[in-house]
C-alpha positions as CSV (number, residue, x, y, z in Angstrom):
1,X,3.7,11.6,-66.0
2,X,5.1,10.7,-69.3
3,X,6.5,13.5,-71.5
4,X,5.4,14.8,-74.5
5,X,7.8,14.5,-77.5
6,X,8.3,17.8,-79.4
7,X,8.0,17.9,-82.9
8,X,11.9,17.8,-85.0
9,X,12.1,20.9,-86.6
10,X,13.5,20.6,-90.1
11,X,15.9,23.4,-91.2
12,X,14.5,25.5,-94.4
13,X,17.2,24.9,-97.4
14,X,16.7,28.1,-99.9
15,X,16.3,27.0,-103.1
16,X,19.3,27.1,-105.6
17,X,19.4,29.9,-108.4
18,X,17.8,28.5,-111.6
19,X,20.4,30.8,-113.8
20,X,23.8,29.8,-111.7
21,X,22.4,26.1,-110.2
22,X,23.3,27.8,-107.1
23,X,27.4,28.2,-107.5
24,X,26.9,31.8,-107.7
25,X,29.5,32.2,-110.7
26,X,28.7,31.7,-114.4
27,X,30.6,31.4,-117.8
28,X,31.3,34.9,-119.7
29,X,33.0,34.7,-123.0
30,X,35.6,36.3,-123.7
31,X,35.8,38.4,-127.0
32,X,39.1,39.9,-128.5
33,X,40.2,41.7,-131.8
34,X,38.7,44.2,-134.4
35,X,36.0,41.5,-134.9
36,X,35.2,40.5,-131.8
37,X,36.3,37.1,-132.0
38,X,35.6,34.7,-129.0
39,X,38.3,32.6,-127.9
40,X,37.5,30.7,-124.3
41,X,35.5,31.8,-121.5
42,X,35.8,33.0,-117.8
43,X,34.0,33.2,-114.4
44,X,31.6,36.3,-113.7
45,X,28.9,36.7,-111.3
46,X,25.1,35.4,-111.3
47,X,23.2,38.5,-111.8
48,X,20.2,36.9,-111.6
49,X,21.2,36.1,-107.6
50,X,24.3,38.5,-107.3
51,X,26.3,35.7,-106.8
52,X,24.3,34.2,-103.0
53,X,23.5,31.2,-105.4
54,X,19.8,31.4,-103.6
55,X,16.9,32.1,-106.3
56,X,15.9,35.7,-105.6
57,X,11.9,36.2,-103.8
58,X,9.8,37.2,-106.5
C-alpha cells in the first residue's frame, strides 16, 4: 500500500501592529522649558499593541 502524504501545515504569522510596524517601541518627543519647547525624541511603548508588536483582535 502506498502512503498517503499529509498535508504541510503552514505556521500562522500574527500580523504586525499598524501604529508600531510591529517593533513594539515608537518615537515620543521630548518637550523642555517654560514653553515647552521640543528638542529630539525618545523610545516609548506602542500603546496601540502594548509593546507585543502584533495588531491587537478587534
Amino acid at each position: 500500500m502506498v502512503t498517503r502524504k499529509t498535508a504541510k501545515t503552514v505556521p500562522v504569522v500574527p500580523d504586525p501592529c499598524p501604529v508600531c510596524k510591529g517593533t513594539g517601541d515608537v518615537p515620543r518627543t521630548v518637550h523642555v522649558g517654560r514653553k515647552r519647547r521640543p528638542v529630539g525624541e525618545q523610545s516609548g511603548i506602542c500603546l496601540h499593541c502594548l509593546g507585543t508588536g502584533e495588531a491587537p483582535a478587534e
